[in-house]
C-alpha positions in Angstrom: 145.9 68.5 74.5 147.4 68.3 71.5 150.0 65.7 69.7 153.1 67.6 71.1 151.7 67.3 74.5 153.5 65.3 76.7 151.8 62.6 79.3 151.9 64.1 82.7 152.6 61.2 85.4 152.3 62.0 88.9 153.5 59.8 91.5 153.0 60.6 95.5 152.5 59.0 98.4 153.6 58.9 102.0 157.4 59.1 102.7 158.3 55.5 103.3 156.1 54.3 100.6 158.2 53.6 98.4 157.0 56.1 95.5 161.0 56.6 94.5 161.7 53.1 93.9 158.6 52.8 91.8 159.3 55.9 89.9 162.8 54.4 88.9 160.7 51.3 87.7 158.5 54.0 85.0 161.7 55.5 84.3 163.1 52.4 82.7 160.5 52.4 80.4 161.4 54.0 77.1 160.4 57.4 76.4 160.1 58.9 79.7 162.1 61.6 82.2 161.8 62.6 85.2 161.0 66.5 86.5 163.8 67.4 88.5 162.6 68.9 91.6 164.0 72.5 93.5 164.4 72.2 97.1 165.8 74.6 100.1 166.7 71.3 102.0 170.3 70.2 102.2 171.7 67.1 100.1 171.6 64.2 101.8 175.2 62.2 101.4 173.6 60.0 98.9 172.7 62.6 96.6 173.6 64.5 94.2 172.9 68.1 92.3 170.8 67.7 89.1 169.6 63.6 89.9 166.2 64.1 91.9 166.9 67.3 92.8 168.5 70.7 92.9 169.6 72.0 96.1 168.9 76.2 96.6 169.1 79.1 98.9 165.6 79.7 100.1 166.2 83.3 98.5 166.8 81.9 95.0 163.8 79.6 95.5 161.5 82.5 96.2 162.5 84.7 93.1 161.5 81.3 91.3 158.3 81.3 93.1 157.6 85.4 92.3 159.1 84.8 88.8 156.2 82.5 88.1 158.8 79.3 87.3 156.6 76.5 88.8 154.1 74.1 88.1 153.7 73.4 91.6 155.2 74.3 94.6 154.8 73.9 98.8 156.9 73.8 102.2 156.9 70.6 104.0 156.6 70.3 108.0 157.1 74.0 108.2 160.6 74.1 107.2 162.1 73.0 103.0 160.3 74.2 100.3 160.2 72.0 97.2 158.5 72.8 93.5 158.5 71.1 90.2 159.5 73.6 87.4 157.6 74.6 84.9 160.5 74.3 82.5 160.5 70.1 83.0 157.1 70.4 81.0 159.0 72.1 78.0 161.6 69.7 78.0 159.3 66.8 77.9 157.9 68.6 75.2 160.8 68.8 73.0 162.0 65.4 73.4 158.4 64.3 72.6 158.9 62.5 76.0 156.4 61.4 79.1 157.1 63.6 82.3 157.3 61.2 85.2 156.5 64.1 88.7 157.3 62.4 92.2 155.7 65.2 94.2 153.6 65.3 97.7 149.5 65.3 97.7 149.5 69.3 98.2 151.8 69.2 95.2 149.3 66.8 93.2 146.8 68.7 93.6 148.3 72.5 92.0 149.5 70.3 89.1 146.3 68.9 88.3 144.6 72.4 88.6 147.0 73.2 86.0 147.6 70.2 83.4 143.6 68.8 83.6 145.2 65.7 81.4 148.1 64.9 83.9 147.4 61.1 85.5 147.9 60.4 89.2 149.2 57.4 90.9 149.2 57.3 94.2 151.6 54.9 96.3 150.3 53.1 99.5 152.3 51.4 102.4 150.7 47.7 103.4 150.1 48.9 106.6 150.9 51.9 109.4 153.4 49.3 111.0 155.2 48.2 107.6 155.5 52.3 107.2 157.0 53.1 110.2 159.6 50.2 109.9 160.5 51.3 106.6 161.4 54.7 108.1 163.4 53.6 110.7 165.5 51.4 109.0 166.7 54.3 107.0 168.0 56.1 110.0 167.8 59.8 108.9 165.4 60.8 111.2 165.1 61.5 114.9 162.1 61.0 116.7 160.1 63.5 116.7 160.6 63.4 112.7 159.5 59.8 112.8 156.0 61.0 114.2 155.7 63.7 112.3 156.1 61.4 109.0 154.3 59.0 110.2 150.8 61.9 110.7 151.5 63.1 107.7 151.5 60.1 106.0 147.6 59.2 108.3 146.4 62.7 106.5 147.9 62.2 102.9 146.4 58.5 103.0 142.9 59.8 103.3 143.3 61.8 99.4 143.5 58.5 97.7 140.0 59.4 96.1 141.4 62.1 94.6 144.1 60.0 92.2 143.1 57.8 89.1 145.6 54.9 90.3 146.6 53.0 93.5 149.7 50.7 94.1 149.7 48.8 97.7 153.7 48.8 97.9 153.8 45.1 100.0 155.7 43.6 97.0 158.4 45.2 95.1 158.3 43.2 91.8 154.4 43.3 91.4 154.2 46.8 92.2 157.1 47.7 89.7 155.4 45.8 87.0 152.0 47.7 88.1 153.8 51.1 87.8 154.8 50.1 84.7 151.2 48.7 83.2 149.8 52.1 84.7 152.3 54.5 82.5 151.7 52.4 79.3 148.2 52.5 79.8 148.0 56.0 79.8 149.2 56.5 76.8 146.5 54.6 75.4 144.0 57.2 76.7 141.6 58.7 74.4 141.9 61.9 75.9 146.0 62.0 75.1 145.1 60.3 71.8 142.4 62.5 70.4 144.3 64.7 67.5 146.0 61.6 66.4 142.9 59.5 65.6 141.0 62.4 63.9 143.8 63.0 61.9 143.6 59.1 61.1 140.0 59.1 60.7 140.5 61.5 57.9 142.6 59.1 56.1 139.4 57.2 55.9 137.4 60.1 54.7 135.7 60.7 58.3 
């Protein structure tokens, strides 16, 4: 890496984990953004163009895909596609900012094939019961959605390995403030810090 690098924070877990919330908690941190994700899925009423995502034609998202214009990208249950764009790194760049990625596990795992530096947290529900609440009290899904989440969520639990940070999501406050401890502590890597104490270390003739 070098010092005009950003810090690469990935955040995923299972839907219902509560990875969004947490991510909001790292954003309020100074010095971060978030990568804006493309996605073929319709916006939900809550949402809106440009805030967590941007909404596309599946056409447009495929010229992205053949032009090369992301870091990572997937389709989820067979139907939306969703990818992080590469551009959010250059941005990050030029506002000498962290880049803060809530992507899924598949989506993880291009980005780290690609940034060897970026740090992954990965969000876990307290239990399969706690998860499955969560998702029906939102009351978006039907279902046979519900159990599809819910196996998804059994399959993308078993990557945990693969991440450099876990968060048990059973309390909000704690697990903000761990989210938190986890983004500030990776800046404090060696790895993300190297040019900066070389060129130090030549102040003191080393």
């Amino acid at each position: 890496m070098t010092p005009a690098d950003p810090l690469v924070l990935i955040v995923s877990g299972p839907s219902g984990s509560g990875k969004s919330t947490l991510v909001e908690r790292i954003l309020e941190l100074p010095g971060t953004i978030l990568s804006v994700s493309y996605t073929t899925r319709p916006p939900r009423k809550t949402e809106r163009e440009g805030e967590w995502y941007n909404f596309v034609t599946e056409a447009e998202f495929q010229r992205m895909v053949a032009a090369g214009e992301f870091l990572e990208y997937a389709q989820v249950f067979g139907k939306n596609w969703y990818g992080t764009p590469r551009k959010s790194l250059e941005e990050a760049r030029l506002q000498k900012k962290d880049l803060v990625l809530e992507i899924d596990v598949q989506g993880a795992r291009q980005v780290r094939r690609n940034l060897a530096g970026a740090v992954a947290l990965f969000v876990l529900p307290p239990s399969s019961a706690e998860l499955e609440r969560r998702i029906r009290a939102r009351g978006q899904d039907l279902e046979d959605e519900i159990r599809r989440r819910l196996e998804r969520a059994r399959q993308e639990m078993l990557s945990y390995r693969s991440y450099d940070f876990a968060i048990i999501n059973d309390e909000l406050e704690r697990a903000g403030r761990e989210a938190q401890a986890i983004a500030l502590g990776s800046r404090c890597r060696i790895a993300f810090n190297e040019n900066r104490i070389r060129e130090i270390l030549k102040s003191f003739g080393g």
